[in-house]
N, C-alpha and C positions, 0 to 999 in steps of 0.2 A: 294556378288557375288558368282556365282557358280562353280568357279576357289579354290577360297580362304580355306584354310583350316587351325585348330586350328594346333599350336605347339602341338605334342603329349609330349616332355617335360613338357610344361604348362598343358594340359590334366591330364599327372602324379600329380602334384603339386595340380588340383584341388580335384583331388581326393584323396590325401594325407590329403588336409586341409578338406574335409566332412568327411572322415574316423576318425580325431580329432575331432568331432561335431562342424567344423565352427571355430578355435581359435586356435592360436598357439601352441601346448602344449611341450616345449621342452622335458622335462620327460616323455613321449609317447615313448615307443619303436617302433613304425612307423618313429615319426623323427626322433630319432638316428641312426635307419638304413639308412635313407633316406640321411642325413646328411653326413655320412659315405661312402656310394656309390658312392654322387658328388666329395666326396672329392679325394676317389682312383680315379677319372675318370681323374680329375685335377692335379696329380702329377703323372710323370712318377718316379720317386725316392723324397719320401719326406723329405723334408732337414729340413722344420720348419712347424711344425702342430699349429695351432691355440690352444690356451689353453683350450678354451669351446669345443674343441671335446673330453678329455682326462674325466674320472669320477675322483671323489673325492677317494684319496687312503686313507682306511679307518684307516690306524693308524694315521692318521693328523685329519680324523672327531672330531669333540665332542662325547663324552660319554654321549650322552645321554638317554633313554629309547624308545630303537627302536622294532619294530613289526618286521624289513627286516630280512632276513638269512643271515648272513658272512659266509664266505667260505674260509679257514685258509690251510695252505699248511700243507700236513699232515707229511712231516717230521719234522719241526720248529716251526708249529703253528702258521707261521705271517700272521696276516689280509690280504687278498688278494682283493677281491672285495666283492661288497653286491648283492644281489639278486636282485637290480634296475636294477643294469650293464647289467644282461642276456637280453641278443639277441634273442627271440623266433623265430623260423622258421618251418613253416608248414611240415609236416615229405615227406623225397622223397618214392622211389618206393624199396627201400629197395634192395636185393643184386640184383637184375634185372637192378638197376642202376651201377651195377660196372661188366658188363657182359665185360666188355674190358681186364680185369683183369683177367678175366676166374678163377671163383671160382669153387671150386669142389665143389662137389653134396652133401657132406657129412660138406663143410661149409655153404652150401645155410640152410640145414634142421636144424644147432645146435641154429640158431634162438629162436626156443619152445617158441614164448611168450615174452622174454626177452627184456627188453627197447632197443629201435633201437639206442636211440640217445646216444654214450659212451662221447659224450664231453659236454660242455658249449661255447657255442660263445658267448662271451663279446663287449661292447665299449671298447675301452682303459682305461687303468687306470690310473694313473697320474706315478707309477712305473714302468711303461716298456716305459716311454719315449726316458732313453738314448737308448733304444734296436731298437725303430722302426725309429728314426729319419739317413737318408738316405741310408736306405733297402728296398728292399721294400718284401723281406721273412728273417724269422728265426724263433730259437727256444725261446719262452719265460722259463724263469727260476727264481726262488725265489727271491726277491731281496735281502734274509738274507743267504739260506743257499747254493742258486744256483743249487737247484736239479731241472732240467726238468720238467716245469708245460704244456707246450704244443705248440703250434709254431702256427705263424701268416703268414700271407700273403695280399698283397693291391690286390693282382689278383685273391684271392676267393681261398676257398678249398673245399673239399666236405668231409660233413657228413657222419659220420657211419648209417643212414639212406637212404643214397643214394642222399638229398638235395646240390645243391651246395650253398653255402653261400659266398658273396663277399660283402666288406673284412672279411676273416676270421680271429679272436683272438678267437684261439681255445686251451681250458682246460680241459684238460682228467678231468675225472669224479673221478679215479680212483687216480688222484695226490692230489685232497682236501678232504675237512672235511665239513662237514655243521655245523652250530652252532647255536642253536636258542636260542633267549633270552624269559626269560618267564613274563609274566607282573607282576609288582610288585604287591604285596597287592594279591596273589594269594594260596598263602602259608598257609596250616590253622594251628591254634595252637593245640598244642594235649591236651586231657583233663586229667587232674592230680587227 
């Protein structure tokens, strides 16, 4: 009928699952976002989160020979998240986006080049559960040595790029460490 029209939620959802090429992929950072979004929509203060929205905290993983980057608090060095967790989001309009704010002219120009994006948005991890369960903002903090790693919100924050991102689990860039493993068997022997 000429009346009738598709749910634009269901629309989302189609195009969510061809964006995945046709198959559920829960490790896709499309449905973690996705995942994520339904869920802030769904609690006005979240009391108890589902266990599968929260990532594997990586000092509970297996040690085993991984490719991924961890990300270690750079005062303590505790395992924080892996590089699966990151949330990528398309970059915003840069300080044109924060014209509400009224930046001076002489912060709009110290840009020069310099990466837009100063944080990491994340899923949750499995250690900031006692933090986010019925808040719905604060500050995320180590879970060893409790120094400020960056703060959350289920109503979205915006990016040092100008992007808003909702839900935001945001980590300064400047509070971790990367850490990369290097593949075994890559090491040459020196010659004697």
């Amino acid at each position: 009928r000429p009346r009738r029209r598709v749910n634009p939620g269901f629309q989302r959802q189609l195009k969510l699952y061809e964006a995945m090429g046709c198959a559920v992929d829960s490790g896709s950072v499309l449905y973690k976002r996705y995942r994520l979004e339904m869920l802030s929509e769904r609690f006005s203060e979240p009391q108890e989160l589902p266990r599968e929205v929260f990532a594997v905290d990586p000092t509970t993983a297996c040690q085993t020979v991984n490719t991924e980057v961890l990300y270690r608090c750079r005062k303590c060095r505790r395992a924080l998240f892996r590089s699966s967790s990151i949330l990528s989001h398309t970059e915003g309009m840069g300080p044109t986006a924060f014209a509400h704010k009224r930046i001076t002219d002489s912060a709009r120009l110290s840009g020069n080049g310099q990466e837009k994006c100063t944080s990491y948005f994340i899923e949750p991890v499995q250690w900031m559960e006692p933090a986010l369960l019925g808040v719905m903002e604060g500050q995320l903090l180590c879970p060893k040595c409790t120094s400020k790693l960056g703060s959350f919100s289920w109503r979205g924050d915006q990016c040092s790029c100008g992007r808003w991102v909702t839900p935001a689990f945001q980590i300064h860039k400047s509070r971790v460490d990367e850490v990369r493993t290097l593949p075994v068997g890559t090491f040459q022997t020196a010659k004697t």
